[in-house]
VEXFI-142233 format. One record per residue (C-alpha): x, y, z. Coordinates in steps of 0.1 Angstrom, whole numbers, plus 5000, padded with zeros to 4 digits. Example, Ala and Ser with C-alpha at 12.3 -4.5 7.8 and 13.67 -1.06 7.14 Angstrom:
<site east="5123" north="4955" up="5078"/>
<site east="5137" north="4989" up="5071"/>
This chain:
<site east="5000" north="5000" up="5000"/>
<site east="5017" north="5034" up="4988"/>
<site east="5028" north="5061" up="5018"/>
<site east="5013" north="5090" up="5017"/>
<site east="5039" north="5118" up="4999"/>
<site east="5056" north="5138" up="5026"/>
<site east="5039" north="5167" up="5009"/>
<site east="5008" north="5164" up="5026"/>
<site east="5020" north="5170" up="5061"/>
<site east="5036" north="5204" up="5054"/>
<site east="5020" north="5232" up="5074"/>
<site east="5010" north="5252" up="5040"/>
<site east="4991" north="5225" up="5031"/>
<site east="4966" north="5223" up="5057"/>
<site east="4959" north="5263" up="5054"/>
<site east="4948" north="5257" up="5019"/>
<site east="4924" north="5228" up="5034"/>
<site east="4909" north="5249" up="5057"/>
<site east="4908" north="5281" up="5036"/>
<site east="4894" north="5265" up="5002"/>
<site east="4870" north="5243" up="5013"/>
<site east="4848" north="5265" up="5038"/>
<site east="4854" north="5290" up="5015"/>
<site east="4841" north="5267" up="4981"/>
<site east="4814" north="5255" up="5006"/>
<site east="4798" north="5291" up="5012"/>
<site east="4804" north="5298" up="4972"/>
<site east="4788" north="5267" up="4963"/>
<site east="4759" north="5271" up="4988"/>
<site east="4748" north="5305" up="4976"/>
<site east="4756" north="5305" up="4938"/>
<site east="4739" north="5271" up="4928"/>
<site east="4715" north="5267" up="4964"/>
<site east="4719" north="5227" up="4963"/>
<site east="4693" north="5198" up="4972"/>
<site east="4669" north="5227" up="4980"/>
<site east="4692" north="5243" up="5006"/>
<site east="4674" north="5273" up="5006"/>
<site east="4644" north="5260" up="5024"/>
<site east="4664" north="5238" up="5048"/>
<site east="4687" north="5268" up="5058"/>
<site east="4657" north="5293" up="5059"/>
<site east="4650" north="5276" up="5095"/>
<site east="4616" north="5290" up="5094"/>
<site east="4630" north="5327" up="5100"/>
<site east="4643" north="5342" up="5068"/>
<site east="4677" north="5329" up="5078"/>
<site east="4692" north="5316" up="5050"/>
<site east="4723" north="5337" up="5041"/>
<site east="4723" north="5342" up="5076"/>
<site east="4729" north="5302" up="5083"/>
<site east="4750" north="5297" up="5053"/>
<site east="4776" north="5317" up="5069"/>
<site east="4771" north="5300" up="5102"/>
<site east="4779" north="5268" up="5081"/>
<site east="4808" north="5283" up="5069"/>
<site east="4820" north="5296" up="5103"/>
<site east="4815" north="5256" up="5117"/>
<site east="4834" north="5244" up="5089"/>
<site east="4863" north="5266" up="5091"/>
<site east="4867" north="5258" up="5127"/>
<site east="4863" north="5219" up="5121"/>
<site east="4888" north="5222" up="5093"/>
<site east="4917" north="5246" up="5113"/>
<site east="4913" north="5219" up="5144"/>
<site east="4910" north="5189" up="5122"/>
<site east="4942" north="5200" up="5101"/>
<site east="4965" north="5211" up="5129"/>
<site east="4959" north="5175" up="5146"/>
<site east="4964" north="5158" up="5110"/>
<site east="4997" north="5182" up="5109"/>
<site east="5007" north="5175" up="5147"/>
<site east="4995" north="5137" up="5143"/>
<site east="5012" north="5126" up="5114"/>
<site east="5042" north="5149" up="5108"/>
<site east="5070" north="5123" up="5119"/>
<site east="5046" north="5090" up="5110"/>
<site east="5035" north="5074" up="5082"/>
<site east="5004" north="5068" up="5070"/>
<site east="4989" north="5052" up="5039"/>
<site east="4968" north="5067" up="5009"/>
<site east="4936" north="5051" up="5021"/>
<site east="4943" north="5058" up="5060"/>
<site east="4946" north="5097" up="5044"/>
<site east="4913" north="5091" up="5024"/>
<site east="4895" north="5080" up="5059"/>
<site east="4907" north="5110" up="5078"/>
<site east="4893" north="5133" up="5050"/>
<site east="4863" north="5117" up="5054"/>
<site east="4858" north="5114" up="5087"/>
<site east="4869" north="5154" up="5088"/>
<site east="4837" north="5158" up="5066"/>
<site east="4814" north="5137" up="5090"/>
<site east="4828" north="5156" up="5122"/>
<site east="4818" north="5190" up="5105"/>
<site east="4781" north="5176" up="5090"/>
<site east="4774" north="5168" up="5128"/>
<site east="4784" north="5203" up="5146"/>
<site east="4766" north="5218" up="5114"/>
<site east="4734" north="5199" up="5118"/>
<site east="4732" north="5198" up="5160"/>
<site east="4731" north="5239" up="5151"/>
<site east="4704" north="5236" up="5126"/>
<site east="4686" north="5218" up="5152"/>
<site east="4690" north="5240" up="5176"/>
<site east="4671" north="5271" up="5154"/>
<site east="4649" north="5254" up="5130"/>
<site east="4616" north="5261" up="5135"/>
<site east="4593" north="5241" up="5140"/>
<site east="4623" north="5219" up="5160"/>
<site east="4638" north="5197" up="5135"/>
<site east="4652" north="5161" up="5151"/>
<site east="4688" north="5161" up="5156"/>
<site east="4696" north="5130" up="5128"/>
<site east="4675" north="5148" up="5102"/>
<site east="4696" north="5178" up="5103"/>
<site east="4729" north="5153" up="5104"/>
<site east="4717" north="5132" up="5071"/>
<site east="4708" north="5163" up="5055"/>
<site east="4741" north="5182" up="5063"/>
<site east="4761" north="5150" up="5061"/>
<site east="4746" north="5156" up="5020"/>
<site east="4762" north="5185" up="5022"/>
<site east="4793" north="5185" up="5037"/>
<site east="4803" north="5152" up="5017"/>
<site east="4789" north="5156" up="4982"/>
<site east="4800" north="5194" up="4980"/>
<site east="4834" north="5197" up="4996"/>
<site east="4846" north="5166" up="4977"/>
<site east="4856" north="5186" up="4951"/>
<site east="4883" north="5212" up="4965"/>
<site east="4893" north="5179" up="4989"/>
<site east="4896" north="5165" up="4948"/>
<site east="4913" north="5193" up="4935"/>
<site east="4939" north="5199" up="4962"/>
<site east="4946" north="5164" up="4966"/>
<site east="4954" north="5158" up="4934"/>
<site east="4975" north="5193" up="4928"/>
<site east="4995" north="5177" up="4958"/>
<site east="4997" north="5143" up="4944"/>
<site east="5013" north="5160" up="4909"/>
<site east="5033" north="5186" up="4929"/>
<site east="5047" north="5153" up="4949"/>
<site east="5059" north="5135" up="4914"/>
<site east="5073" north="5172" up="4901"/>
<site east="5092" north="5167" up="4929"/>
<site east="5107" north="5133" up="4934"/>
<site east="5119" north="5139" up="4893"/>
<site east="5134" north="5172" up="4902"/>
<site east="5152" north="5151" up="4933"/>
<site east="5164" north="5122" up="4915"/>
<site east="5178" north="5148" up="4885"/>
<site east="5197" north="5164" up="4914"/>
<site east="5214" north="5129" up="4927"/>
<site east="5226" north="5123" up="4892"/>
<site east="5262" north="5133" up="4891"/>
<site east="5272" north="5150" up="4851"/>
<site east="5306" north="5146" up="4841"/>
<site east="5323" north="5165" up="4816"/>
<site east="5361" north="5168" up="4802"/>
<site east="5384" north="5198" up="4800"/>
<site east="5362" north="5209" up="4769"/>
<site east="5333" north="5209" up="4789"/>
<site east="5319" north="5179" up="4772"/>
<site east="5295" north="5158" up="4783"/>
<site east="5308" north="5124" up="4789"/>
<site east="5293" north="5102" up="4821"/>
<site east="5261" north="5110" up="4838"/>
<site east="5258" north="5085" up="4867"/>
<site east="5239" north="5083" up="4901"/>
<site east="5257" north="5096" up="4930"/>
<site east="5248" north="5067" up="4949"/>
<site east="5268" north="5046" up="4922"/>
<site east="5298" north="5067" up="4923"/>
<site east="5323" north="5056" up="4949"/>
<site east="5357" north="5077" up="4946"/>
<site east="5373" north="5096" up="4921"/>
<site east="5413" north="5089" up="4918"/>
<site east="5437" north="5115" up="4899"/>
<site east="5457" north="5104" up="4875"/>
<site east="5483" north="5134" up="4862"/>
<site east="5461" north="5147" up="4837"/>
<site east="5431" north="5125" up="4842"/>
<site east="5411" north="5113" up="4866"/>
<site east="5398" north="5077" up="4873"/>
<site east="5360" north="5078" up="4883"/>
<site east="5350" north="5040" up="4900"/>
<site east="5313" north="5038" up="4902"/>
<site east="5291" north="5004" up="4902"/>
<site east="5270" north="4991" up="4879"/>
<site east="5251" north="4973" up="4892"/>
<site east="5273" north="4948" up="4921"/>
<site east="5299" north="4951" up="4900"/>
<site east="5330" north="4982" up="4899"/>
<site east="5340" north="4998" up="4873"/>
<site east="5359" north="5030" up="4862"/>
<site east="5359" north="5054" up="4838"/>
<site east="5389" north="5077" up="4826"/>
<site east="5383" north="5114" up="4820"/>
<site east="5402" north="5136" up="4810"/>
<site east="5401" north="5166" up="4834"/>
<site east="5414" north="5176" up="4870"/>
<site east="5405" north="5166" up="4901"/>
<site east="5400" north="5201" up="4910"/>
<site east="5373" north="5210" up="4882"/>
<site east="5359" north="5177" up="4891"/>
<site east="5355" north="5189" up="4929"/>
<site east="5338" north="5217" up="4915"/>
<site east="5314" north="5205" up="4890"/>
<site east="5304" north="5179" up="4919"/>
<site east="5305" north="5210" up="4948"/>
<site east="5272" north="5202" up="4969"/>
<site east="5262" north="5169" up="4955"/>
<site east="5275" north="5143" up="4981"/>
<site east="5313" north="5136" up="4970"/>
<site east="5340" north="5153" up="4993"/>
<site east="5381" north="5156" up="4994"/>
<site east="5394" north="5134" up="5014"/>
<site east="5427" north="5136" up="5000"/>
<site east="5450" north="5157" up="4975"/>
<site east="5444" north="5129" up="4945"/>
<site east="5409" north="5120" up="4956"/>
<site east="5374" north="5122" up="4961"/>
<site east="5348" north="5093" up="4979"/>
<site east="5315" north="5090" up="4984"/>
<site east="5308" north="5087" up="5020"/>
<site east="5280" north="5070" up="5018"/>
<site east="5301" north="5039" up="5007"/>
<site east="5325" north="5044" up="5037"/>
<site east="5324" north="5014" up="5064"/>
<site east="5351" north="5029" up="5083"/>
<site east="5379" north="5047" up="5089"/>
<site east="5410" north="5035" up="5105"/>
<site east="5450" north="5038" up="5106"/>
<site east="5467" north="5017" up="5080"/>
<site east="5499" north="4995" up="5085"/>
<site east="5518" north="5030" up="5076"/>
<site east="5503" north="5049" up="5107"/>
<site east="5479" north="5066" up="5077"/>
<site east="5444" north="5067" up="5077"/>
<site east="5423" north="5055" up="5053"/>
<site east="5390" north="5049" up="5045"/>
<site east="5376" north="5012" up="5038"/>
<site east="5349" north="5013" up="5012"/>
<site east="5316" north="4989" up="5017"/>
<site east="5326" north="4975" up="4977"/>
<site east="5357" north="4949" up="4966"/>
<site east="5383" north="4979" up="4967"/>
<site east="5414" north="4994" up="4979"/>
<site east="5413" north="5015" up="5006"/>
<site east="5411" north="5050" up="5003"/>
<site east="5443" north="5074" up="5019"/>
<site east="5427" north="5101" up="5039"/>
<site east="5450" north="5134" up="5046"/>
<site east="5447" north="5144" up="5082"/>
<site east="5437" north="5180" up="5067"/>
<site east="5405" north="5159" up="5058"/>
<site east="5399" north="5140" up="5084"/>
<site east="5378" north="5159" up="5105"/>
<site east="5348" north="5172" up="5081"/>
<site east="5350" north="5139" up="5065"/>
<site east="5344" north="5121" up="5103"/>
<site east="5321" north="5144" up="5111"/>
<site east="5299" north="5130" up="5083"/>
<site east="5293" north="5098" up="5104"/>
């Protein structure tokens, strides 16, 4: 069963829940005056714009204490696409019942309590299904916009001194990058298996093209990835080095490096 997208449990999110629906609600009502609302609403007193914004005031409240607890609730745990479905829905129920326990409190004559509930339970369900629609599925699309714009960012573009394009590889794949006078040796997997591919360029333009993307200096001829790093420890030499989690050499590590790249761990 897919997770729901982190998306949803942003704080900007549940504002536009609880600002678009109430507010599409109260448009809704008094443009298009559904499943003869008007009589319902006029509670016997010439009340019905009156009431509609009564509804309106219900709803926003339901929806601001409904969406904080979803925000509160859910913000470090996850929950499916249905279990999100079901608190939507049960957010809709909660509101038809404070709306209707009001409309039977004013009608007149007195209208019974689960009259008002089936007829607002109408209401709240079949006409705030469609911003709960539309935003849903705006976050749904913003969510995949996203995740592509992510996975386009771990992809690591390699180009030689004349700025030619000539490996693009995930950064997860990548595992160090060895200099080689006036080349450099990138080892990546593909798949379980290493290999390497030379390029001609410097380590230094190489630092630079990958600045910010997850490979760091550990050393004056190289770079590693340390999410491939099992550990670091003192070779026979007294010289530390790093011991990669792949069939490999270890890597030297300069003491000027040592620190930021143990403080990764």
């Amino acid at each position: 069963m897919e997770n729901l997208p982190n998306i949803f449990r942003r704080f900007p999110v549940q504002v536009w829940y609880f600002l678009v629906a109430p507010l599409f609600f109260m448009a809704f009502m008094l443009l298009y005056s559904p499943f003869d609302c008007r009589e319902f609403l006029d509670a016997g007193r010439n009340f019905f714009y009156f009431n509609v914004s009564i509804l309106f005031s219900i709803l926003f409240l339901t929806l601001v204490a409904a969406r904080l607890a979803f925000h509160f609730i859910f913000r470090g745990r996850k929950l499916s696409v249905f279990g999100y479905i079901g608190w939507c829905l049960v957010e809709m129920l909660i509101a038809a019942c404070f709306m209707s326990l009001y409309m039977s409190l004013i009608s007149q004559p007195h209208l019974p309590y689960f009259r008002a509930l089936g007829y607002c339970a109408r209401l709240s369900f079949l006409i705030l299904a469609y911003p709960y629609a539309i935003i849903t599925l705006a976050l749904f699309l913003t969510s995949r916009s996203e995740d592509v714009e992510i996975k386009q960012d771990r992809m690591l573009r390699f180009t030689d001194s004349h700025k030619k394009l000539k490996l693009v590889v995930a950064l997860s794949s990548v595992v160090y990058v060895a200099a080689e006078e006036n080349y450099v040796r990138i080892h990546y997997l593909e798949g379980v298996r290493l290999k390497d591919y030379v390029l001609r360029n410097s380590l230094k333009v190489v630092e630079r093209i990958t600045e910010g993307k997850g490979l760091v200096r550990c050393h004056r001829s190289y770079l590693l990835n340390p999410e491939h790093v099992k550990a670091l420890s003192k070779g026979k030499e007294g010289m530390i080095e790093a011991e990669m989690d792949v069939e490999c050499p270890p890597i030297p590590v300069s003491k000027r490096y040592y620190d930021s790249l143990a403080s990764l761990f």
